[in-house]
C-alpha positions as protocol buffer text, in pm:
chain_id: "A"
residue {
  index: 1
  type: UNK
  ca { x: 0 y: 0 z: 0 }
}
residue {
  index: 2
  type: UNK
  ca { x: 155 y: 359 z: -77 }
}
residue {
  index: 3
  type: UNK
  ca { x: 186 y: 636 z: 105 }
}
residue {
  index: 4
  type: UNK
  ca { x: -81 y: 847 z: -18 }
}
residue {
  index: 5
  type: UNK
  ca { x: -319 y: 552 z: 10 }
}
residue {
  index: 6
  type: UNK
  ca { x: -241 y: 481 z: 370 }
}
residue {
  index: 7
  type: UNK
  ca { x: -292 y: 856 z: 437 }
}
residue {
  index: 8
  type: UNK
  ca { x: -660 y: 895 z: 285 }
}
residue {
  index: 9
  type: UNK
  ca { x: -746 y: 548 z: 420 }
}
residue {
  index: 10
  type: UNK
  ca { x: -695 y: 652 z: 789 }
}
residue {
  index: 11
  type: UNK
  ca { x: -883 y: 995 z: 703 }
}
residue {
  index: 12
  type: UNK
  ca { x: -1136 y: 754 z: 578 }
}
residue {
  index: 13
  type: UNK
  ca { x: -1181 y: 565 z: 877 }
}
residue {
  index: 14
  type: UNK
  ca { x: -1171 y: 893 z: 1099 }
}
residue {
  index: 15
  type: UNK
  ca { x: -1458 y: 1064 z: 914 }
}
residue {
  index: 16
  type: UNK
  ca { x: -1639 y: 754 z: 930 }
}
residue {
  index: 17
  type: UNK
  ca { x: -1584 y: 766 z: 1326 }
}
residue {
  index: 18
  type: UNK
  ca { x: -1650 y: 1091 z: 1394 }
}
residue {
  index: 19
  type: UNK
  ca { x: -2032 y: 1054 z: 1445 }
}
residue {
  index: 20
  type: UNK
  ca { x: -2065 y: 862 z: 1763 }
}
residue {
  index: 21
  type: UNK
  ca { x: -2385 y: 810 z: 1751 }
}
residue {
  index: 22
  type: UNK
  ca { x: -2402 y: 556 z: 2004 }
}
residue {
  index: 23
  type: UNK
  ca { x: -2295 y: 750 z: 2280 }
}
residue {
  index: 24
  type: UNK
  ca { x: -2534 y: 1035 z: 2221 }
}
residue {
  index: 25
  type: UNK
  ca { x: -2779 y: 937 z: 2524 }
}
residue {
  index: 26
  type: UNK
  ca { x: -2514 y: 746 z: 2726 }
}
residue {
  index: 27
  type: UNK
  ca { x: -2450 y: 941 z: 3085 }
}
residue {
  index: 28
  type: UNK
  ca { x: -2159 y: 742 z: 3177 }
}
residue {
  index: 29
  type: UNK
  ca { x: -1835 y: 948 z: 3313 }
}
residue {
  index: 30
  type: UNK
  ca { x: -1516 y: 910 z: 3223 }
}
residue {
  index: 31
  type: UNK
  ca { x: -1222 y: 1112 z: 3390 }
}
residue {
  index: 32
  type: UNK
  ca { x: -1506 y: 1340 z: 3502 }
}
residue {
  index: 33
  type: UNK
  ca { x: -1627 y: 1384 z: 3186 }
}
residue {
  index: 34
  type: UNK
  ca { x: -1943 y: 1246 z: 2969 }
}
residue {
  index: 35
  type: UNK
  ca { x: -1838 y: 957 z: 2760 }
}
residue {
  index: 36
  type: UNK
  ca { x: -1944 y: 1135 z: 2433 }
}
residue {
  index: 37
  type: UNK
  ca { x: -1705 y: 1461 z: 2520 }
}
residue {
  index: 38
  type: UNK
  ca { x: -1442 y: 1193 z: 2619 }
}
residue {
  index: 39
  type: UNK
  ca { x: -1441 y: 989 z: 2328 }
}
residue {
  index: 40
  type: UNK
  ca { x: -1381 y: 1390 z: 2108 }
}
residue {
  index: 41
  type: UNK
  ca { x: -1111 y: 1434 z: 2302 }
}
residue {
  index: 42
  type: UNK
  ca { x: -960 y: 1093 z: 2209 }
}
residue {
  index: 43
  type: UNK
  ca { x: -1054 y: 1147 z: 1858 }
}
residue {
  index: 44
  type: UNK
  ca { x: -884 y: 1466 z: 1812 }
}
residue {
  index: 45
  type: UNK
  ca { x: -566 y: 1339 z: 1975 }
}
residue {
  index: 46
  type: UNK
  ca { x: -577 y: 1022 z: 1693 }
}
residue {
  index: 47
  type: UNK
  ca { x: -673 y: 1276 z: 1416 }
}
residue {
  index: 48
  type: UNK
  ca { x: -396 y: 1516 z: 1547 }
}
residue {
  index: 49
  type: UNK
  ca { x: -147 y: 1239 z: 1481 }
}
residue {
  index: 50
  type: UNK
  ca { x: -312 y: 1099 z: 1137 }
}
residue {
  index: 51
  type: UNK
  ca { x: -295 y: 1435 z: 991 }
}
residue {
  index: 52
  type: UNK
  ca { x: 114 y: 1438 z: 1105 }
}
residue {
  index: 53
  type: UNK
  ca { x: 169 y: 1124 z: 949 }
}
residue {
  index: 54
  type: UNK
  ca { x: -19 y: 1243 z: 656 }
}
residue {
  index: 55
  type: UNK
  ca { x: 197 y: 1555 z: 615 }
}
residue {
  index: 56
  type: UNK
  ca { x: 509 y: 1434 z: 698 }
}
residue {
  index: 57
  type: UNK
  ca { x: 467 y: 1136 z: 434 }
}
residue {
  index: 58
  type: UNK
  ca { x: 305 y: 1340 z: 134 }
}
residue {
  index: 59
  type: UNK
  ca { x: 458 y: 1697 z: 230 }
}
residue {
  index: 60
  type: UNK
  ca { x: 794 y: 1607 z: 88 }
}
residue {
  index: 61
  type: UNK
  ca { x: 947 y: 1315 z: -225 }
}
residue {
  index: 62
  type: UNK
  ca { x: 1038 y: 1014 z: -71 }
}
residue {
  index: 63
  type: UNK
  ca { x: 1392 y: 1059 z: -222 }
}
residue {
  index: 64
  type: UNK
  ca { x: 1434 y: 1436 z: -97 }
}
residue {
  index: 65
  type: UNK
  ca { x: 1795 y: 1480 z: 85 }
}
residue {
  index: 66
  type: UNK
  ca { x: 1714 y: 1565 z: 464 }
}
residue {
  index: 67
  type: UNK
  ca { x: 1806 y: 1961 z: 518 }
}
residue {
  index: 68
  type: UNK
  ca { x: 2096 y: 2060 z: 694 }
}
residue {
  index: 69
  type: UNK
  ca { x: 2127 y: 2333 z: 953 }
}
C-alpha cells in the first residue's frame, strides 16, 4: 500500500468515526467527563497524529535529501 493511500485510508476511517452516535444518550463518566465529550477528546488526539503522518509522508518526495542546519 503507498503512502498516499495509507494517508486517505486513515482519514477515511476517521470521518467515518467521527459521528458517535451511540454515545449520544449514554451518561456514563469518564475522567469526570461524559463519555461522548471523552471519546472527542480521544478522537482529536488520533486525528492530530493521522494528519502528522499524513503531512510528513506526502509533504515532501520520498527521495528528498534531509536539510541541513
Amino acid at each position: 500500500m503507498t503512502r498516499g493511500r495509507l494517508a486517505a485510508l486513515g482519514l477515511l476511517v476517521l470521518f467515518l468515526l467521527h459521528n458517535d452516535l451511540w454515545w449520544w444518550r449514554d451518561a456514563t463518566l469518564v475522567g469526570g467527563l461524559p463519555i461522548g465529550l471523552a471519546y472527542h477528546v480521544l478522537f482529536c488526539l488520533v486525528t492530530a497524529a493521522v494528519l502528522a503522518f499524513a503531512a510528513s509522508r506526502l509533504s515532501a518526495p520520498g527521495d528528498a535529501a534531509p536539510c541541513e542546519r
